[in-house]
C-alpha positions in Angstrom: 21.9 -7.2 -9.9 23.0 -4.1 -7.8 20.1 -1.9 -6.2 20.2 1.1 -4.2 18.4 1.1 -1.1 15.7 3.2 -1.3 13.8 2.0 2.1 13.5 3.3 6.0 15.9 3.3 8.5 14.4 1.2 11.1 15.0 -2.7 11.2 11.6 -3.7 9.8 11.6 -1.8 7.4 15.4 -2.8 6.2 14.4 -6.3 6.8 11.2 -5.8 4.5 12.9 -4.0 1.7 15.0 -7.4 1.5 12.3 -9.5 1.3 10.5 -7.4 -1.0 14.0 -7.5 -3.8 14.3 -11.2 -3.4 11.2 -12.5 -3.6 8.0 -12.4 -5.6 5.9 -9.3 -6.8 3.0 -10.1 -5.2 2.9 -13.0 -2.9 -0.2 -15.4 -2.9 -2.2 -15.7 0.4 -5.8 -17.5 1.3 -9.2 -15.4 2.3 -7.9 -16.5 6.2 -4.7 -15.0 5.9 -6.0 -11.8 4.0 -8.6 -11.9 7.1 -5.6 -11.5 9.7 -3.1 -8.9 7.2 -6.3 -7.0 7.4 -5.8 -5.7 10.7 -1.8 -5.9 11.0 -0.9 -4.8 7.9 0.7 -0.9 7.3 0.1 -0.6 3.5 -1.2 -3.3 1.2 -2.8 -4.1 -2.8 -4.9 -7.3 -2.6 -6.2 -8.6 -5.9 -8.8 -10.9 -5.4 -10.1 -13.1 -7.9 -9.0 -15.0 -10.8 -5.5 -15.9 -11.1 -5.3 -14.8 -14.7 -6.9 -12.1 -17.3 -6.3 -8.5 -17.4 -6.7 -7.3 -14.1 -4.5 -10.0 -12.3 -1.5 -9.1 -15.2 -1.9 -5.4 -14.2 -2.0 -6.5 -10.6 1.6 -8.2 -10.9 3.0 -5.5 -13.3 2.0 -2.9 -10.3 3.7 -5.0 -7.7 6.4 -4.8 -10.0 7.0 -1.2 -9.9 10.1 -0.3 -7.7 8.8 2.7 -6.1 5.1 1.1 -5.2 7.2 -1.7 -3.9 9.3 -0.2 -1.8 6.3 1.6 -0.1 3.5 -1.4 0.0 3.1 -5.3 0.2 1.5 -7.1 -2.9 -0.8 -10.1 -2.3 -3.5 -12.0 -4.3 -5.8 -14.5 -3.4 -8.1 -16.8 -5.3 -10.4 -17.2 -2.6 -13.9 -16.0 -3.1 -13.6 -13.6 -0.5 -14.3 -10.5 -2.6 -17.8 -9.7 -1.0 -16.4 -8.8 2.5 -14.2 -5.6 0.7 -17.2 -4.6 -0.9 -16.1 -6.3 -4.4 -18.7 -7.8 -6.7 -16.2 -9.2 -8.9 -12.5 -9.9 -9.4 -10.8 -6.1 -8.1 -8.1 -4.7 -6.2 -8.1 -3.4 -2.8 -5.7 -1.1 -0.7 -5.3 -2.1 3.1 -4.1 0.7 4.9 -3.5 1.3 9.0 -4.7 4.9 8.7 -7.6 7.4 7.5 -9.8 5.2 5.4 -8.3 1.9 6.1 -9.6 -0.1 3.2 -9.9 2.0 -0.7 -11.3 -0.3 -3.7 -10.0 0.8 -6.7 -12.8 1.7 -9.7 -10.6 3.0 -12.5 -9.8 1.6 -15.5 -8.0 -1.8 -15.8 -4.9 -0.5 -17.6 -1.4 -0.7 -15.3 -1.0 2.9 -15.5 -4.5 3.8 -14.0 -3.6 1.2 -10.9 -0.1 2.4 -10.8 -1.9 6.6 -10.0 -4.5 4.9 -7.7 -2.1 3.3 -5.7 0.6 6.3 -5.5 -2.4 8.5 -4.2 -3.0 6.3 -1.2 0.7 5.9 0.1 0.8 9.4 2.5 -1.2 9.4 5.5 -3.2 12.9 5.7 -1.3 13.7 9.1 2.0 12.3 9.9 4.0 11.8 13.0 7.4 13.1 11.6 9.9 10.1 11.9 13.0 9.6 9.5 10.6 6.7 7.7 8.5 9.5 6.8 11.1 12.0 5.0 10.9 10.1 1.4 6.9 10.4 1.6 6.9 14.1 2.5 10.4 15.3 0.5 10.7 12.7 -2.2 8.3 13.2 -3.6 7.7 16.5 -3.6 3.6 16.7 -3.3 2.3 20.1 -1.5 2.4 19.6 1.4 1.3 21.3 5.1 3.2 21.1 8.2 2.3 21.2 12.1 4.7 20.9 14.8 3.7 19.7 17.9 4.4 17.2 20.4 1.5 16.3 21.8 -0.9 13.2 20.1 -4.7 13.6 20.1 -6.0 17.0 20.6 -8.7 18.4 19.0 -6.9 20.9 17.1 -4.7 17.7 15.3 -8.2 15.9 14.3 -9.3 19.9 12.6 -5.6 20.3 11.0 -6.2 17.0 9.7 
């Protein structure tokens, strides 16, 4: 099967686009390890609960999506771990290093709902522009303002933001 690479240009992110074309969706981790992606990870969807029914399906079907893919990491645990990310039932989570770091999703269990969820949360609300950020600011094409500077935390950045 031939694929285009549609990833970054720095070695992790290379290395990760690999991993993520060769290997499962969504890869299945414990309550521990979820614990430790937690504070490492850059952009995750963690379904926790069940492994089967609707919402787990829709999970994997998600993960499955190339563009979604190509911009977070897919896990699920069956751990019952779902109380310490605010979850009172089986649910999905977004991990995230930046603004709110961790977004539980409340919309409908249908993919396409997850699938709108999910592509909201991928752009930071301020970036530091790098070549791994042209595809979320160009590529897709979302309004979009810009500040140029080169310094890193004034106050002005924190009231742009």
């Amino acid at each position: 099967m031939r694929s285009d690479y549609t990833g970054g240009r720095t070695e992790d992110t290379i290395v990760n686009w690999i991993k993520k074309k060769t290997g499962p969706p969504s890869e299945q981790i414990t309550g521990d390890q979820l614990a430790v992606k937690k504070g490492n990870v850059k952009k995750a969807v963690v379904y926790i609960g069940p492994l089967e029914g609707d919402l787990y399906n829709i999970h994997i079907a998600t993960a499955k999506n190339p563009t979604l893919a190509d911009s977070f990491e897919f896990y699920h645990t069956s751990d019952a771990v779902g109380a310490d990310y605010g979850l009172t039932g089986a649910g999905v989570i977004v991990l995230r290093n930046f603004d709110e770091p961790l977004l539980t999703y409340t919309g409908d269990a249908t993919e396409a709902g997850l699938t709108e969820f999910v592509s909201s949360k991928v752009t930071p609300r301020l970036i530091n522009f790098d070549e791994d950020s042209i595809d979320p600011i160009f590529g897709k094409k979302a309004p979009a303002i810009f500040l140029f500077s080169n310094e890193k935390d004034q106050s002005y950045q924190q009231v742009f933001e």
